[in-house]
C-alpha positions as CSV (number, residue, x, y, z in Angstrom):
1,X,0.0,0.0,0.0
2,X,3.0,2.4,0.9
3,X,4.5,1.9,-2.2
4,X,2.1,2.3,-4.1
5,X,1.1,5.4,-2.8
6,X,3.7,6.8,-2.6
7,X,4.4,6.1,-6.4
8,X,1.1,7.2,-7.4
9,X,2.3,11.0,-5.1
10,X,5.6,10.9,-7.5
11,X,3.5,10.2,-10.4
12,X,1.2,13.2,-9.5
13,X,4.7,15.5,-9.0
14,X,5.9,14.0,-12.6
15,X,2.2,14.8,-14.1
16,X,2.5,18.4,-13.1
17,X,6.0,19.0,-14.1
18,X,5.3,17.6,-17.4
19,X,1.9,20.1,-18.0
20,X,4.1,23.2,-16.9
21,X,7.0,22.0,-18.5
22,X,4.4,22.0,-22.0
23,X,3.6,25.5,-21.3
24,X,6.9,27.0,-21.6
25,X,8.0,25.2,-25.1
26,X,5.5,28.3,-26.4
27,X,4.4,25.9,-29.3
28,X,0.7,25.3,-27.7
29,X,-0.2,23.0,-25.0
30,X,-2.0,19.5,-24.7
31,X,-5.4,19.4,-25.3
32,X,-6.7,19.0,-22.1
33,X,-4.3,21.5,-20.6
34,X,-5.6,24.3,-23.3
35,X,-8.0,26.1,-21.8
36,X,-6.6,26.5,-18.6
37,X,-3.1,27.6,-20.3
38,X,-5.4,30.4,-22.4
39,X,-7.8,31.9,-19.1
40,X,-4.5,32.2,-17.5
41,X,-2.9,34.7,-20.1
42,X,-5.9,36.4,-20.3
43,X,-7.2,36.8,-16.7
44,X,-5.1,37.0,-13.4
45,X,-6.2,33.2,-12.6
46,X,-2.5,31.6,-12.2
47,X,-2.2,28.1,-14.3
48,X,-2.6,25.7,-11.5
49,X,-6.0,28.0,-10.2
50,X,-7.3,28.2,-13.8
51,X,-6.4,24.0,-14.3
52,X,-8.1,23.3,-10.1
53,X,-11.3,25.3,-11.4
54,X,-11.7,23.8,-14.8
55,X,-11.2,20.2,-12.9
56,X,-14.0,21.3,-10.9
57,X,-16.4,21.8,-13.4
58,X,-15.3,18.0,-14.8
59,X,-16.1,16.7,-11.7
60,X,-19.6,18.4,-12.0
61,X,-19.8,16.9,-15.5
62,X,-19.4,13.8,-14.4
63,X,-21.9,14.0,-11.4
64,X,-24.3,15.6,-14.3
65,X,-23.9,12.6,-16.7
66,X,-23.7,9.7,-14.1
67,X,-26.9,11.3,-12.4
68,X,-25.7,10.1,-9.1
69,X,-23.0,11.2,-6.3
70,X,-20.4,8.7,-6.7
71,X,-17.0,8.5,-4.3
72,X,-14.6,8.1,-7.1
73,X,-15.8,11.1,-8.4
74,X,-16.0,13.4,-5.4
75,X,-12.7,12.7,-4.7
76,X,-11.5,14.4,-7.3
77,X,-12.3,17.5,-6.0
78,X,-8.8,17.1,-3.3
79,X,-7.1,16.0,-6.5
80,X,-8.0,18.9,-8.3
81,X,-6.8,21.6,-5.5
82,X,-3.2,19.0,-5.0
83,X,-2.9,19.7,-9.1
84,X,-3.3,23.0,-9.4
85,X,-0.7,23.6,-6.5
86,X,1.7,21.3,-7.9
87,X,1.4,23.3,-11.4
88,X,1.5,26.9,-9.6
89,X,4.6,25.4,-7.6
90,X,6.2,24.2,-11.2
91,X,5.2,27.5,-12.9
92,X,7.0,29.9,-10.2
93,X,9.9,27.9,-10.1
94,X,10.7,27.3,-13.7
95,X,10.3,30.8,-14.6
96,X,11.6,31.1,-18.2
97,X,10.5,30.6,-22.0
98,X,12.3,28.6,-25.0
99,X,13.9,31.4,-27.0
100,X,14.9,29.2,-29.8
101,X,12.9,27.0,-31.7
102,X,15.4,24.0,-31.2
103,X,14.9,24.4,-27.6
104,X,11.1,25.0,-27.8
105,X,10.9,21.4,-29.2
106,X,13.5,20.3,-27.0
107,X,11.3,21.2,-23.8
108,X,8.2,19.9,-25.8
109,X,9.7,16.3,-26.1
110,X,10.8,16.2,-22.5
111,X,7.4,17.6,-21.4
112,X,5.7,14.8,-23.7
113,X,7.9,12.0,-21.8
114,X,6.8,13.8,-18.3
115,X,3.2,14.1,-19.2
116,X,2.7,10.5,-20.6
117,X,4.5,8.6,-17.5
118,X,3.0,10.3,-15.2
119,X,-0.5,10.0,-16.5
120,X,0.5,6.1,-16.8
121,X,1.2,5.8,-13.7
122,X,-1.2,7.5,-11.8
123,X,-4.0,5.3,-13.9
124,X,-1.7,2.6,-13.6
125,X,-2.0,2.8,-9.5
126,X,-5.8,3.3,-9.2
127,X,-6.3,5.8,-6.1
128,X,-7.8,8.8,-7.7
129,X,-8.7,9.0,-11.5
130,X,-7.7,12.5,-12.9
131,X,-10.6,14.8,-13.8
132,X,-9.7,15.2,-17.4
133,X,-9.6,11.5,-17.9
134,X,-13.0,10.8,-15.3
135,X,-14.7,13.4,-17.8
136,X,-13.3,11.8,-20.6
137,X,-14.7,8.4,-19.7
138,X,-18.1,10.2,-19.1
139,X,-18.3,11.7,-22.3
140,X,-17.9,8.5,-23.6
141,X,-21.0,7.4,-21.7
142,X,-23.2,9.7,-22.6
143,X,-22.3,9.0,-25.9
144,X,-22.5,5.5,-25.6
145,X,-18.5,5.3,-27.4
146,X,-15.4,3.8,-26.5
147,X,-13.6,5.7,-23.8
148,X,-10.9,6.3,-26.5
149,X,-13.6,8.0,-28.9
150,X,-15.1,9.6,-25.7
151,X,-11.4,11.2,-25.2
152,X,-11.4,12.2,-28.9
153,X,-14.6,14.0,-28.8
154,X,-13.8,15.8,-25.8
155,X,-10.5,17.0,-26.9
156,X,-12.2,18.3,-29.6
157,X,-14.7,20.1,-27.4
158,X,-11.9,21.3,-25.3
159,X,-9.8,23.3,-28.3
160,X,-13.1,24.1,-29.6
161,X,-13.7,26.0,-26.2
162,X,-10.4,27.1,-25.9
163,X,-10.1,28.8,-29.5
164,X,-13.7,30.7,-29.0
165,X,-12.4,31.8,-25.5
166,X,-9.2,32.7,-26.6
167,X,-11.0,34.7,-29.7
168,X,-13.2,36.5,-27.8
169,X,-11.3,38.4,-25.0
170,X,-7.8,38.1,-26.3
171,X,-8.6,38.5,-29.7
172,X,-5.7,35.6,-31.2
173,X,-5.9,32.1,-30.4
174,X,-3.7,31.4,-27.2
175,X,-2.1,28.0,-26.3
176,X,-2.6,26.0,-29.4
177,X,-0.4,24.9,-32.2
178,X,1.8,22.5,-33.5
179,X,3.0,21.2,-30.0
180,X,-1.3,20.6,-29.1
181,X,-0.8,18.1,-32.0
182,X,2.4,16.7,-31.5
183,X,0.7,16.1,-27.8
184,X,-1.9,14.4,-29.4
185,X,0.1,12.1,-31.7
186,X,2.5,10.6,-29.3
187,X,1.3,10.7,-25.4
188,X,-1.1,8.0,-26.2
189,X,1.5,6.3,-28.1
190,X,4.3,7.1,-24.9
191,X,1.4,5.9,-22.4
192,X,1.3,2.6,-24.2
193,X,5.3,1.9,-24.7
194,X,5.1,2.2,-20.6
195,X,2.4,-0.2,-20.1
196,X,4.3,-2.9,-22.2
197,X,7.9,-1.5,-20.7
198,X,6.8,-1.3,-16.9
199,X,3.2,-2.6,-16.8
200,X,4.6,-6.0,-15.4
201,X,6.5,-4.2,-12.5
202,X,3.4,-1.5,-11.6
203,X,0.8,-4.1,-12.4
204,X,2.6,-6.5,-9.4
205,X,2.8,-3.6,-7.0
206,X,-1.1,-2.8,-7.3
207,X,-1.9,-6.6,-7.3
208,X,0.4,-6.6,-4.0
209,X,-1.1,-3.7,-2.5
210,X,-4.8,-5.2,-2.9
211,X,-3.9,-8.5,-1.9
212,X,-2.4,-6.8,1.4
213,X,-5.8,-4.6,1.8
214,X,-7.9,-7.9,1.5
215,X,-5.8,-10.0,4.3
216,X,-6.3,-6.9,6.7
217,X,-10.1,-7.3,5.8
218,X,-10.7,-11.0,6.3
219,X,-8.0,-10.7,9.4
């Protein structure tokens, strides 16, 4: 159980490196990460306040679609408030832009690698699901798709969002370009090459963990 939590709190730390990390390649964010990224150029909101409110209103999504108060669910609301500090935390520390373009895809690629381990693991340990990926899931539902086509459609909506946002009171799209698509393309891809690299190792260490929980139970 220890090590497993405390993988999944290093996984968390790794997640929101990774999102910051996007943010200052300056060649547009991941999907999810968009709209956030935009309301924090254009209002005071810092990133990890503008990512903790968004996360909110996914975990009122999912309440919305499911139609019911579920634990899982609600206890994404701590999740949220940990992200958004652990972004703000990243964001005042790493206080800097890429200047050149070979270092703007430089940053990009290690912010890929960041982003897609950490969101491995931290579905991979199966404490708290992240909102983006619980609202995700729910789209899907209400849909009645796959939760892959569920996360397709709600990227959509999210850069949809995020471009009429941006439009509107900044007049110039903000946060999205080619490194929202290169995003796209290869942290699925990254999340996968984890699950067949380490799944064998994390997959033991949450089989452990439960098998631990259970023994305490029946003890």
């Amino acid at each position: 159980m220890i090590k497993r939590l405390m993988l999944y709190i290093v996984a968390i730390f790794i997640l929101g490196f990774g999102i910051d990390l996007n943010t200052k390649a300056g060649l547009g964010v991941g999907s999810i990460n968009t709209l956030p990224y935009a309301v924090s150029r254009i209002t005071p909101l810092s990133l990890g306040m503008a990512t903790t409110l968004m996360y909110f209103v996914f975990v009122a999504g999912q309440t919305a679609i499911y139609r019911k108060i579920d634990a899982k669910v609600l206890l994404q609301i701590p999740f949220s408030y940990v992200m958004g500090v652990v972004i703000d935390f990243y964001d005042n520390l790493m206080d800097f832009r890429a200047e050149t373009l070979p270092l703007s895809f430089l940053l990009l690629a290690a912010a890929i690698v960041c982003t897609a381990f950490g969101a491995y693991v931290t579905v991979t340990m199966d404490f708290i699901p992240n909102p983006a990926d619980g609202m995700a899931r729910a789209v899907g539902v209400a849909f009645h798709k796959e939760f892959g086509q569920g996360k397709l459609i709600f990227d959509c909506v999210m850069i949809s969002v995020t471009a009429a946002v941006s439009l509107i009171f900044a007049h110039k799209i903000i946060g999205i370009g080619i490194g929202t698509v290169l995003s796209a393309l290869f942290i699925g891809k990254l999340i996968q090459f984890y699950g067949r690299k380490f799944g064998g190792y994390m997959n033991g260490v949450v089989e452990k963990s439960r098998n631990n929980d259970n023994s305490k139970y029946r003890g």
